[in-house]
Backbone bond lengths (Angstrom), bond angles and torsions (degrees), N, CA, C in turn:
res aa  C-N    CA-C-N  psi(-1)  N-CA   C-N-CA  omega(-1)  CA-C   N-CA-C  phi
1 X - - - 1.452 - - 1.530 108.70 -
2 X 1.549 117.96 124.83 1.481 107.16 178.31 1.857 120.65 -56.75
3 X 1.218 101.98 -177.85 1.676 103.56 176.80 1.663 97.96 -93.70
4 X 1.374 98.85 139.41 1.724 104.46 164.06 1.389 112.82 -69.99
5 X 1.302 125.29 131.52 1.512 143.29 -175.04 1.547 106.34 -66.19
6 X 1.239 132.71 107.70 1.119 158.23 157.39 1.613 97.35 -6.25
7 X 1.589 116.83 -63.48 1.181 122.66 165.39 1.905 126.98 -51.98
8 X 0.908 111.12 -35.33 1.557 110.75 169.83 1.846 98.48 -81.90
9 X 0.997 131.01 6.20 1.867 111.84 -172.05 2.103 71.81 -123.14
10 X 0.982 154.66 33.91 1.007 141.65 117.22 1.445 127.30 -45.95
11 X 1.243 126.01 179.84 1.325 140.18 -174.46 1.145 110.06 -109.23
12 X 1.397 114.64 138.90 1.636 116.04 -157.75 1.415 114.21 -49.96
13 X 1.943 104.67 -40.18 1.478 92.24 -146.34 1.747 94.18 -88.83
14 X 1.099 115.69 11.30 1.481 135.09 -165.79 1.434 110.64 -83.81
15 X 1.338 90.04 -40.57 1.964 108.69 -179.67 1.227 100.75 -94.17
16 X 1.381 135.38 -30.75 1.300 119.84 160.12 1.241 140.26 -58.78
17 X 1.670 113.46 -37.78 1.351 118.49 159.45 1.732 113.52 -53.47
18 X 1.367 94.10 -53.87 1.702 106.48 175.30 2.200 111.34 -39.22
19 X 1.198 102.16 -35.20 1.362 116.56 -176.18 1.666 110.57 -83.94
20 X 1.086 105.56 -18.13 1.552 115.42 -167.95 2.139 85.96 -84.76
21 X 1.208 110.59 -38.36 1.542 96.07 -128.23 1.561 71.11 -100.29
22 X 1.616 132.92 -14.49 1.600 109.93 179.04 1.521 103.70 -94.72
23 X 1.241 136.13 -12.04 1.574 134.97 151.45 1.674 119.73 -60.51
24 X 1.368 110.81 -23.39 1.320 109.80 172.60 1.563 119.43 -77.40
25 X 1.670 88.30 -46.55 2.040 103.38 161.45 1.301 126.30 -67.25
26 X 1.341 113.91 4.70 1.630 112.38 177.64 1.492 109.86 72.75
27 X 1.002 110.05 15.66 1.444 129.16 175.16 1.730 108.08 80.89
28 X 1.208 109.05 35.12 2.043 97.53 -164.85 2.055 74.61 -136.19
29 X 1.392 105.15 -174.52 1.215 144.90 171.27 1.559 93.15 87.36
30 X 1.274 129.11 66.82 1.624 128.40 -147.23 1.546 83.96 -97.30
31 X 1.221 130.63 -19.27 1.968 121.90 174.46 1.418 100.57 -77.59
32 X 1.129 115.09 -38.19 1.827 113.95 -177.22 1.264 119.61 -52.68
33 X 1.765 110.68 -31.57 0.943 122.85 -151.32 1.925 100.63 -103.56
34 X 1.405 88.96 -37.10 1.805 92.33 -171.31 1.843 100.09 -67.48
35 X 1.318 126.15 -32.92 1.122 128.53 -169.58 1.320 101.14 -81.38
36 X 1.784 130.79 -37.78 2.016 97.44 153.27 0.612 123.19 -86.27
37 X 1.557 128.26 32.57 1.710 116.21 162.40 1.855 85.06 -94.80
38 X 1.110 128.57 -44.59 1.652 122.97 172.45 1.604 104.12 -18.04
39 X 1.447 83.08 -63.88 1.716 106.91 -158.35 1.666 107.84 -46.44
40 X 1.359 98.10 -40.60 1.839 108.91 177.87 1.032 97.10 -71.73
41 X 1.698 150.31 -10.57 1.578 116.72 -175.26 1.774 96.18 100.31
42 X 1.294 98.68 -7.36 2.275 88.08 177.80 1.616 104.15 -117.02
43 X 1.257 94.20 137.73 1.969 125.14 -159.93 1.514 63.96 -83.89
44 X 1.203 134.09 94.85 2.064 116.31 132.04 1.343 95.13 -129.22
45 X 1.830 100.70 147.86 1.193 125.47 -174.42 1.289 108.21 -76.82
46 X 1.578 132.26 -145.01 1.318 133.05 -154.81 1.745 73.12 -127.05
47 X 1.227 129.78 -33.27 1.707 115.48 -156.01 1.990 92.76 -97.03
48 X 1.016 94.63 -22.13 1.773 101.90 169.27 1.515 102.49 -41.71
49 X 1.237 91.55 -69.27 1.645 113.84 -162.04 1.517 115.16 -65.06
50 X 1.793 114.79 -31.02 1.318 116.30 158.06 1.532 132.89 -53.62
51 X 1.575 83.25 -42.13 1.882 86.01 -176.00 1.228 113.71 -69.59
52 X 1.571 112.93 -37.01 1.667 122.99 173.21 1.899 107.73 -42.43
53 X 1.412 85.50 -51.93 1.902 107.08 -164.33 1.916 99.69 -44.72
54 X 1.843 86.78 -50.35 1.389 99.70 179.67 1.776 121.79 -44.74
55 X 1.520 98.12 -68.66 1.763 105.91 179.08 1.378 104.97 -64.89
56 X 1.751 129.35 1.17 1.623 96.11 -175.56 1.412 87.16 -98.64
57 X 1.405 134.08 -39.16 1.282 139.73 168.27 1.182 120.66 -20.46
58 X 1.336 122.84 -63.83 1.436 147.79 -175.20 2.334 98.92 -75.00
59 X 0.798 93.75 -31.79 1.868 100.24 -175.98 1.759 106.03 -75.93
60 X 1.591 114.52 -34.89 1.528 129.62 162.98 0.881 122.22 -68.47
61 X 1.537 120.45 -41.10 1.774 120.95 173.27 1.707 97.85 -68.56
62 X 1.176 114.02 -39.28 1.400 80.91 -153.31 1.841 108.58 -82.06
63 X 1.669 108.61 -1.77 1.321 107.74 178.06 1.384 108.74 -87.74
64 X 1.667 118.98 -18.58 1.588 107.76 165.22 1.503 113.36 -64.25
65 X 1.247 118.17 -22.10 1.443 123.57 -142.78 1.509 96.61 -91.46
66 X 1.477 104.24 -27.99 1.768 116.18 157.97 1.170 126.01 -47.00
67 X 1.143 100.71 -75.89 1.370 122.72 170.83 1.029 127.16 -44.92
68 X 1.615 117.81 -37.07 1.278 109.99 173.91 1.500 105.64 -72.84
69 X 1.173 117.97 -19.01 1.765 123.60 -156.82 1.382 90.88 -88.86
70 X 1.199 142.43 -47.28 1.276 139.42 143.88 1.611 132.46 -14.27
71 X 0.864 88.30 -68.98 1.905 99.64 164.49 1.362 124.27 -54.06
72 X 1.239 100.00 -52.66 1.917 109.30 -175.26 1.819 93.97 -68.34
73 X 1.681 127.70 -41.68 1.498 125.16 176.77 1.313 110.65 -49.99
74 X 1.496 115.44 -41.81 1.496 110.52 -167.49 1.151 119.00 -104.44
75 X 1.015 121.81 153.02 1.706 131.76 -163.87 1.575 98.71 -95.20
76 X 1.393 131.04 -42.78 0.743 136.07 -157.15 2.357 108.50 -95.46
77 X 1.209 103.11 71.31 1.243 106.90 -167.14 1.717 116.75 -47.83
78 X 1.347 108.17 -30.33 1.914 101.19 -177.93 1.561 96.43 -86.32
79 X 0.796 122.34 -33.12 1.735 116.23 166.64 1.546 111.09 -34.94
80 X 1.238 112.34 -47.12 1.387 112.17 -161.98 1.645 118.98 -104.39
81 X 1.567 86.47 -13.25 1.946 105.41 157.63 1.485 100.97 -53.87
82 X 1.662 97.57 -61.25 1.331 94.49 -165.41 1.439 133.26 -89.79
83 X 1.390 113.68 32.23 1.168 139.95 159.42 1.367 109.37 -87.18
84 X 1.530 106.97 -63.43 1.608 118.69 -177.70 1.787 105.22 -40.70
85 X 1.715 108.02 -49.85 1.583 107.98 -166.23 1.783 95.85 -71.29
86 X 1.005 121.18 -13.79 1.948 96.88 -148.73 2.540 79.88 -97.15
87 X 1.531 111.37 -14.36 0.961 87.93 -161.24 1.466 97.67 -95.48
88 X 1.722 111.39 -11.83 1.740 101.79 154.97 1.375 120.46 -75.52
89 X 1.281 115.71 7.58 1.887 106.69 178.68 1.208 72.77 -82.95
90 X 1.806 144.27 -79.39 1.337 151.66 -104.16 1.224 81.41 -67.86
91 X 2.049 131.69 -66.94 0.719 122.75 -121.02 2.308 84.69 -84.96
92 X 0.979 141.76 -17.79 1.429 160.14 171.30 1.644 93.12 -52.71
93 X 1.054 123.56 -56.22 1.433 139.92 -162.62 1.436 99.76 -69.73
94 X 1.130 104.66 -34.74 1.728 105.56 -172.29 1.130 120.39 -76.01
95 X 1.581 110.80 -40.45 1.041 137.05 161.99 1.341 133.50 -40.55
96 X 1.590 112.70 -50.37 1.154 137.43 162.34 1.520 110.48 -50.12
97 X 1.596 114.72 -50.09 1.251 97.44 -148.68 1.722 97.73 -94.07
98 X 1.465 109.40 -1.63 1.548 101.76 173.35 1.902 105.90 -87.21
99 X 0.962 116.97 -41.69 1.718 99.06 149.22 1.084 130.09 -40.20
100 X 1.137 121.92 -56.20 1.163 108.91 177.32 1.968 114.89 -55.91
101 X 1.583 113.19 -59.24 1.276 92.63 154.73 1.551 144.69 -3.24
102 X 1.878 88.31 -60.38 1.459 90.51 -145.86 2.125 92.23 -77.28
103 X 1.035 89.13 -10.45 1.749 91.77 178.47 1.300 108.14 -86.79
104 X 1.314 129.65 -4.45 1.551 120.17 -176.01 1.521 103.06 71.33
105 X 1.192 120.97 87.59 1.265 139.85 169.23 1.383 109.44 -119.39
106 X 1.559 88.79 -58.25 1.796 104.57 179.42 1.352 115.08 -90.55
């Protein structure tokens, strides 16, 4: 059985920031990146953070690659805007409400 990636046994909103900041880098500056995960208190290496870089890379193409395939299917293009927007609230919403969780709200 492989080892679980140091980076997936993070904390959601931890890997999300982490996800924010290698989509902003084009997915590269992978030392910039392993040294604030240091900074947070998480041991990941520089090849940690590549392979991650790798599957989130590859997890974005294939949701543009939807989307685009989506668009060209439908005739009706704000239909499918507004699909695209209501399923980034959901996925915002989700987000929200596991913070809130994670603070003891709920």
């Amino acid at each position: 059985m492989p080892r679980v990636s140091v980076i997936d046994q993070m904390p959601k909103e931890l890997r999300s920031q982490l996800d924010e900041r290698l989509r902003e880098a084009g997915y590269s500056n992978l030392m910039e990146h392993a040294e604030w995960l240091q900074a947070q208190g998480v041991n990941a290496s520089k090849s940690a953070v590549g392979r991650y870089s790798v599957e989130l890379k590859t997890k974005d193409r294939a949701a543009t690659s939807i989307a685009r395939g989506m668009r060209e299917d439908l005739s009706d293009r704000e239909a499918v805007d507004l699909l695209m927007e209501l399923g980034a609230l959901r996925v915002k919403e989700k987000r929200i409400l596991d913070r809130l969780q994670e603070i003891g709200y709920f």
